[in-house]
SEROBA-987186 format. One record per residue (C-alpha): residue in one letter; x, y, z. Coordinates in Angstrom, 2 decimals. Layout:
N
node residu = A; x = X; y = Y; z = Z
...
//
This chain:
113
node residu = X; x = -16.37; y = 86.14; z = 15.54
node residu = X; x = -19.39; y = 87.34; z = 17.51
node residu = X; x = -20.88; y = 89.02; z = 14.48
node residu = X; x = -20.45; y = 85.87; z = 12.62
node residu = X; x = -22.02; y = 83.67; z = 15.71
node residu = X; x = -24.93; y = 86.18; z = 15.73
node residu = X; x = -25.73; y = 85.95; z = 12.29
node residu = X; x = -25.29; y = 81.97; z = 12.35
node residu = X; x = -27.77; y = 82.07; z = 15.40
node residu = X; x = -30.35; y = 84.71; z = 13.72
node residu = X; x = -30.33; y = 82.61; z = 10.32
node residu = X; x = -30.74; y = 79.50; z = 12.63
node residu = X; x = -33.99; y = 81.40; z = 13.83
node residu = X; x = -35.23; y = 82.36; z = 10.64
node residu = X; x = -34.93; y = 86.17; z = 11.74
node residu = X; x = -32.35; y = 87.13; z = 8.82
node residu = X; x = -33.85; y = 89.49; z = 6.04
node residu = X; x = -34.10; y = 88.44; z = 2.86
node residu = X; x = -31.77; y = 91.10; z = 1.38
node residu = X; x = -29.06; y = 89.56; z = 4.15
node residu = X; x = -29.85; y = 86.11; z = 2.57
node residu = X; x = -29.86; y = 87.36; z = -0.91
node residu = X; x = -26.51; y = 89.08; z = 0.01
node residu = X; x = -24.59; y = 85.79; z = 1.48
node residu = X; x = -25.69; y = 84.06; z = -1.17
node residu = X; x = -24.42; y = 86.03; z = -3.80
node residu = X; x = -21.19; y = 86.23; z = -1.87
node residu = X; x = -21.16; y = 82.76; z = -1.95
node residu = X; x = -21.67; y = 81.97; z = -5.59
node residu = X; x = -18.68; y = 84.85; z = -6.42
node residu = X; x = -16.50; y = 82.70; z = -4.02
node residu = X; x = -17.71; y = 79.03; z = -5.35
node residu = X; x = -17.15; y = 80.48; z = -9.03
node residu = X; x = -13.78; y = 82.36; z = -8.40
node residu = X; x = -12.77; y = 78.85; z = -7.15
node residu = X; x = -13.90; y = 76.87; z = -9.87
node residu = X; x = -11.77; y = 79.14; z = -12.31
node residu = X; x = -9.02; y = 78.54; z = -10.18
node residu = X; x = -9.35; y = 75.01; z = -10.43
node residu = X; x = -10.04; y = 74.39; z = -13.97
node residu = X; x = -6.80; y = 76.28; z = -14.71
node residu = X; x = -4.76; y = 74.22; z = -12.02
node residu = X; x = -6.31; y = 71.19; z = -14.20
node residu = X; x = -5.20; y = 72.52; z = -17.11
node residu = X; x = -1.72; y = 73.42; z = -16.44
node residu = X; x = -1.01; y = 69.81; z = -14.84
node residu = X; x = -2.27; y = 68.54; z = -18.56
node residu = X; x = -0.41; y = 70.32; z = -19.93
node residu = X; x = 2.80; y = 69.70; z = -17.87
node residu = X; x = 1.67; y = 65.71; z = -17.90
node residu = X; x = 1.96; y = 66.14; z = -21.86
node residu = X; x = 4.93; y = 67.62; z = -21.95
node residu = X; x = 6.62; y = 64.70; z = -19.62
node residu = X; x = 5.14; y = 62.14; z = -22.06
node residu = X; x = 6.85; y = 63.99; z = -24.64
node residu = X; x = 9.69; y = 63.83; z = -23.04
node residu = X; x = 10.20; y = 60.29; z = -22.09
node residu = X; x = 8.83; y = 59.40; z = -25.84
node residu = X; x = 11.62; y = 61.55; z = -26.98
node residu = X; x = 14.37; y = 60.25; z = -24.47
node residu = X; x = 17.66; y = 58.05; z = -26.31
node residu = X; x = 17.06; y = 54.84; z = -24.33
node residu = X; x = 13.46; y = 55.04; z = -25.44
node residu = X; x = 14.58; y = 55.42; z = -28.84
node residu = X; x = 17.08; y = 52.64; z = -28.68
node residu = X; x = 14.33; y = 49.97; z = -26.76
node residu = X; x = 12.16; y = 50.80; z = -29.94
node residu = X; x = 14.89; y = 49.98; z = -32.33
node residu = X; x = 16.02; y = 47.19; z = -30.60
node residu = X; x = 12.31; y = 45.45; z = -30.11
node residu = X; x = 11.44; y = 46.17; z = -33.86
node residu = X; x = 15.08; y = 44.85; z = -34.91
node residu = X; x = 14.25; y = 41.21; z = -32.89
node residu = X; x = 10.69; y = 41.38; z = -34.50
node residu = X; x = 12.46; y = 39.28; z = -37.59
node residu = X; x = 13.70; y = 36.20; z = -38.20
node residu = X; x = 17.17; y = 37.08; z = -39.20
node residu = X; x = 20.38; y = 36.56; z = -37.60
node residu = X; x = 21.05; y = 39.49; z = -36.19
node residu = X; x = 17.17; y = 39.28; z = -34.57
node residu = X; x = 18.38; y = 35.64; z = -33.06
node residu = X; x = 21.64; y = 37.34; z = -32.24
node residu = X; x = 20.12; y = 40.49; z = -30.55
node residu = X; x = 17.43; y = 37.79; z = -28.53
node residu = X; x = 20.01; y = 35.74; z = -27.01
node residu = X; x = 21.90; y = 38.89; z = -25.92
node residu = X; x = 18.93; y = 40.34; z = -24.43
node residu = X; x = 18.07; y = 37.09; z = -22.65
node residu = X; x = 21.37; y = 36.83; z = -21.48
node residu = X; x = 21.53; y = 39.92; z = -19.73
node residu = X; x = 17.63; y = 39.26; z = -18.72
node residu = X; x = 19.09; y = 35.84; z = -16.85
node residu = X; x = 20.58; y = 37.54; z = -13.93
node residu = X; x = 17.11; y = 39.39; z = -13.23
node residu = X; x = 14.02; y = 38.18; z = -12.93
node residu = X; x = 12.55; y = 39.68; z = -16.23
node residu = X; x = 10.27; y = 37.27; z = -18.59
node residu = X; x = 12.62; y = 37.14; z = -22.13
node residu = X; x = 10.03; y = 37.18; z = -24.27
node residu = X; x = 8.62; y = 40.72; z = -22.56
node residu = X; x = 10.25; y = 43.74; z = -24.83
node residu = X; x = 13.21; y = 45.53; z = -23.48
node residu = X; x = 12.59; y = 49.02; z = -21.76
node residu = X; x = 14.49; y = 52.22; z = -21.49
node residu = X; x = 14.03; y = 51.54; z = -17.66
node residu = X; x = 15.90; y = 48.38; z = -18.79
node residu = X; x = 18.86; y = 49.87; z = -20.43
node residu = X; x = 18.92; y = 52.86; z = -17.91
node residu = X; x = 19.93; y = 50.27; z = -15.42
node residu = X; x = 22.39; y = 48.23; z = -17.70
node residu = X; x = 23.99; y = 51.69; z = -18.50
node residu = X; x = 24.19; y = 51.83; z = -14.97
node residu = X; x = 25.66; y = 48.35; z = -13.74
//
């Protein structure tokens, strides 16, 4: 630490070579540039592992089922009236809006009740 001190005081003073300078400063850049590598791939793996949980959720049942259900009460038909009023039924207890589309959050907690 008193090496360091010293050489914080002497480049304070101006009395540091410029080989020292040129020294610390390429130091410097290997650090700053070893650390930008290590960042860029930190960024990339947490794309890559926020892909793969979108994947995942778009691939989960319940998501699959809220997809079929919302494009099956799209129609006018009586099974579309029929699946509506079920929905809003079950929607009356909570405090969700029954014209929103049902979730897989939604039917994770039915499945759960």
């Amino acid at each position: 630490t008193l090496n360091y001190l010293q050489n914080d005081a002497a480049a304070m003073d101006g009395t540091l070579t410029d080989d020292k300078n040129e020294q610390d400063m390429d130091i410097l850049k290997e650090l700053f540039s070893s650390d930008e590598e290590e960042m860029s791939s930190e960024l990339e793996t947490q794309r890559k592992r926020l892909a793969k949980s979108e994947r995942d959720v778009a691939e989960h049942i319940f998501e699959r089922i809220a997809t079929a259900a919302n494009n099956a009460m799209k129609g006018s038909s009586l099974e579309a009236d029929v699946l509506r009023a079920a929905l809003a039924s079950t929607r009356r207890e909570g405090s969700m809006n029954n014209d929103a589309p049902l979730t897989a959050e939604e039917l994770t907690k039915f499945a759960k009740s």
